[in-house]
N, C-alpha and C positions, 0 to 999 in steps of 0.2 A: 504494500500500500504506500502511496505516496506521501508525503509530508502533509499536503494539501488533501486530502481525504480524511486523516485522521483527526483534522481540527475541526471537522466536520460543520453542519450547517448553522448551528449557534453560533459557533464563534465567528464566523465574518457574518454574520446576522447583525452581534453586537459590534463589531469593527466597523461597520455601514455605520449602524447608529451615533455611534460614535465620532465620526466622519463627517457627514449631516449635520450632528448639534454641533461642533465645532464652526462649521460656518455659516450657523445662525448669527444673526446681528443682533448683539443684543438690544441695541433700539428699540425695537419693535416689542421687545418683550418689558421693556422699562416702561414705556407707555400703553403695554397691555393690549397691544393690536396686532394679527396677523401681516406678514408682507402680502398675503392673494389681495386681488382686487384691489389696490390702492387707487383712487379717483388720479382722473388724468389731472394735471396743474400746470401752470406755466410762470415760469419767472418775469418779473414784471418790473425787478430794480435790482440790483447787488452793488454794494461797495463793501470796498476792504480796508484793510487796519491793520495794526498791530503787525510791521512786515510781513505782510500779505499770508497772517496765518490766522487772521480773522474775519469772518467774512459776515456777512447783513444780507440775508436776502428776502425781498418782498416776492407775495408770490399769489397766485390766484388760482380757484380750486374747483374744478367742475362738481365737486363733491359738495354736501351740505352735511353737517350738525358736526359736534365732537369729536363719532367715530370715524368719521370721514378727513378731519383736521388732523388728528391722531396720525392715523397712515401715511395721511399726505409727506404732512411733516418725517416721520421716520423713514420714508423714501429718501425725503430729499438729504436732510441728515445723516443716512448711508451713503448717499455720493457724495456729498460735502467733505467729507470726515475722511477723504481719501487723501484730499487738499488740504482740510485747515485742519487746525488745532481746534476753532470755536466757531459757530455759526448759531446765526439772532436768524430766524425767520417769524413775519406779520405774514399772516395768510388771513386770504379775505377768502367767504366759501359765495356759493353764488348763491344763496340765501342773503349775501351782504353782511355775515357775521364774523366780526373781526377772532382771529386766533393765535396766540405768543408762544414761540418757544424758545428754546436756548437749550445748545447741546454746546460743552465742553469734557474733553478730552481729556486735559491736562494742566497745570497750571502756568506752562509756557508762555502763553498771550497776557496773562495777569503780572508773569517776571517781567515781560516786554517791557507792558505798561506801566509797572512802579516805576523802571528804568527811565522812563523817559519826563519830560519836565511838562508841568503842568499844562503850560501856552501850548507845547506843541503834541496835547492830546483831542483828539475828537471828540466829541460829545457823547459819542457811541460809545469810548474806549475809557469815557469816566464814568457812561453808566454801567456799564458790564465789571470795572473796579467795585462798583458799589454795591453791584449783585452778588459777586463772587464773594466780597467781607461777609454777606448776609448768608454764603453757605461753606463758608471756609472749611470747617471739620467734615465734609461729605465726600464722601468716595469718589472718584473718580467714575467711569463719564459720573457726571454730573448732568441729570436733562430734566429741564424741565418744560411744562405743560403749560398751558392758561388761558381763560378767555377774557380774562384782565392782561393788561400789558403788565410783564416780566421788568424790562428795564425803563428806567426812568427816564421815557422821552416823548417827543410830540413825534405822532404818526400820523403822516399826510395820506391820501388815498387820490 
C-alpha cells in the first residue's frame, strides 16, 4: 500500500478543511457576514495618507440595510488590506442610508502619524489618531462597524 492510501480518506478530509479555513478572511467573520453574495458597489472617492498606507474610501452600494453594508464593506476591506495598512470606508446603500467602517491592521499608520507634526496632518489622519486612542488595548485587525460615523468628520455626499 502506498503512503497515500494508508492516511486514508479523513485525513486529507481534514487537510482540505484545514486549507479552506486558513484562507478565510477573517473580515467577514468579525462583522459576522458570509463572503457569497456580497451586493455589487462602486467607489465613488479615495484619498490616501499616512504614506500611502492609509487609504479613505467612499463608496456606493446596490445593496440596502446593515447586512448588505456589512458585506459590502468586508469585500472591499479584503482588497484594500492587500495595499494598506488602514482603510475609512462611508458607504451610502441605495436606500440613501449612510454606513462607517474602519478596518486596521496594525499600528503602522498610527506610528506614521505620531511621527509627523501637527500642521502637516490631515484631518482624516487626526481623526483616525483619535479613534485609534479610543481602542488602543484591542487586538489587532481592529474593524469596526457603524451606522453612526466612526471618525470625527464632516461627510459630504
Amino acid at each position: 500500500m502506498t503512503f497515500y492510501k494508508k492516511l486514508g480518506p479523513v485525513f486529507w478530509m481534514l487537510a482540505i478543511a484545514l486549507v479552506l479555513s486558513a484562507c478565510s478572511d477573517p473580515i467577514y467573520s468579525e462583522l459576522g457576514v458570509s463572503a457569497d453574495e456580497s451586493p455589487l458597489f462602486e467607489e465613488k472617492d479615495r484619498r490616501e495618507g499616512a504614506k500611502k498606507t492609509f487609504i479613505m474610501v467612499d463608496l456606493a452600494s446596490e445593496g440596502s440595510g446593515e447586512d448588505d453594508a456589512k458585506k459590502s464593506m468586508a469585500d472591499s476591506f479584503s482588497k484594500l488590506k492587500e495595499e494598506y495598512r488602514v482603510a475609512t470606508i462611508m458607504l451610502i446603500d441605495k436606500e440613501q442610508e449612510d454606513w462607517y467602517g474602519v478596518y486596521m491592521e496594525d499600528d503602522t499608520v498610527i506610528n506614521y502619524i505620531k511621527a509627523s507634526t501637527e500642521e502637516n496632518l490631515m484631518e482624516e489622519e487626526k481623526a483616525l489618531l483619535d479613534f485609534y486612542r479610543s481602542v488602543e488595548d484591542s487586538d489587532f485587525p481592529v474593524i469596526h462597524f457603524s451606522s453612526e460615523p466612526i471618525l470625527d468628520l464632516k461627510y459630504d455626499h
